[in-house]
C-alpha positions as CSV (number, residue, x, y, z in Angstrom):
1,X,0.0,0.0,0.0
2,X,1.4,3.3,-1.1
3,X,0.9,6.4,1.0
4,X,0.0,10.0,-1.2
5,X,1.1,12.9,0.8
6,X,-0.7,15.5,-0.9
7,X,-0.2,19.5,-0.3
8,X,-3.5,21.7,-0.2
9,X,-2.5,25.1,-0.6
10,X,-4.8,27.6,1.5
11,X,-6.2,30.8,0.0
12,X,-5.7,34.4,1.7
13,X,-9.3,33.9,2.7
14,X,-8.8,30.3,4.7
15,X,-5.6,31.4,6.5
16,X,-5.3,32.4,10.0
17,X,-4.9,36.8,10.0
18,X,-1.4,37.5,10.0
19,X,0.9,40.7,10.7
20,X,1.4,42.8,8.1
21,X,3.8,46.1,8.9
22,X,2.9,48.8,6.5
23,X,5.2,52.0,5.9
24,X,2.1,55.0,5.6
25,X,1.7,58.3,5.3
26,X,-2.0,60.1,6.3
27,X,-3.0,63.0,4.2
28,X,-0.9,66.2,4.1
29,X,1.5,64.4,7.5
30,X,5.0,65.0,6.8
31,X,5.8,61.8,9.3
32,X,5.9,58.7,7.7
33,X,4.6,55.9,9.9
34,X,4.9,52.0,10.5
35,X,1.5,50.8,10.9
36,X,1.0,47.1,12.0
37,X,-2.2,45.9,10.1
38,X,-3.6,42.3,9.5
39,X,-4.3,40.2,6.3
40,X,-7.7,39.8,7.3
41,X,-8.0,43.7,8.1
42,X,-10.2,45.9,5.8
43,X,-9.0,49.7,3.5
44,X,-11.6,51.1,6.0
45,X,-10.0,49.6,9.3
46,X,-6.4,50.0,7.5
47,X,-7.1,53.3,7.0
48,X,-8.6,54.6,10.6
49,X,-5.3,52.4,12.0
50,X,-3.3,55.1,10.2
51,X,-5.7,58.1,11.1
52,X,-5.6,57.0,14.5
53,X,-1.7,57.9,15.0
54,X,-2.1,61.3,13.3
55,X,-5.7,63.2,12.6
56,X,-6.2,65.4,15.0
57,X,-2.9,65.4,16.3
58,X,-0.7,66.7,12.9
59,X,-3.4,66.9,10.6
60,X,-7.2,68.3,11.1
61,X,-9.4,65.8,11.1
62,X,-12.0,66.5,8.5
63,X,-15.7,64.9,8.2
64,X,-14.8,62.6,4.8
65,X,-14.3,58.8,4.1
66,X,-10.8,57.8,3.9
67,X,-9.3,55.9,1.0
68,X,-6.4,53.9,1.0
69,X,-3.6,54.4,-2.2
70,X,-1.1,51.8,-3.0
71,X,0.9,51.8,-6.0
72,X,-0.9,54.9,-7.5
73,X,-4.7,53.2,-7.4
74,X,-7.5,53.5,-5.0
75,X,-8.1,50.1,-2.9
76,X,-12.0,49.5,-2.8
77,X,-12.9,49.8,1.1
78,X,-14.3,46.4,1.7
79,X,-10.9,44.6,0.1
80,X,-8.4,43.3,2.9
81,X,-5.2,43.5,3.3
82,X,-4.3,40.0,1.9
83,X,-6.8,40.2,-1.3
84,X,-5.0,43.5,-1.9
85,X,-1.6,41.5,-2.2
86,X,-0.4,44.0,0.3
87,X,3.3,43.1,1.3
88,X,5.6,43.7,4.9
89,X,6.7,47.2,4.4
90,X,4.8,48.5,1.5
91,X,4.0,51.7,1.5
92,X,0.3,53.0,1.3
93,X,-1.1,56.5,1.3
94,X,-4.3,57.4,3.4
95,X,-6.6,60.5,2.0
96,X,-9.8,61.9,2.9
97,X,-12.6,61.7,-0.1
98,X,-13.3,65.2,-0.3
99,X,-16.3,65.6,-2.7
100,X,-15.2,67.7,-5.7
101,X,-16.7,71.4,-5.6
102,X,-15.1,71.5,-1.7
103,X,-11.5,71.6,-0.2
């Protein structure tokens, strides 16, 4: 009798979260910051983790959604960090969505 070792590769989705360190930068901040996000986090919840170390303390904090940037594109706010492809020490910009028309 022959024994088959066979290797199931998990998806980002079936994995357990893991840490992910992300260099970031919030708005107009002139600090660059290490944030320490999951893969199973959320653009939303990545983005208040970044807000949290700097609006209201160096930048104003302003009534608008928040995007996340990485690699010059937008990250739809429901995407996680691991669907994202999001790697140790990437760096990601955080913005406020100001509607156009206001500033």
């Amino acid at each position: 009798m022959t024994q088959s070792r066979e290797t199931i590769e998990l998806g980002p989705a079936d994995r357990a979260p893991e840490l992910v360190p992300l260099n970031a930068i919030f708005a107009t901040d002139f600090v660059q910051i290490l944030v320490p996000v999951t893969t199973a986090d959320t653009m939303t919840e990545v983005a208040a983790a970044v807000a949290h170390h700097v609006e209201g303390k160096r930048v104003r904090a302003r009534p608008y959604e928040k995007v996340v940037i990485h690699n010059g594109r937008v990250v739809p706010a429901e995407m996680t960090v691991a669907e994202a492809g999001f790697a140790p020490l990437d760096h990601i910009a955080v913005e406020y969505l100001v509607p156009k028309g206001e500033s």
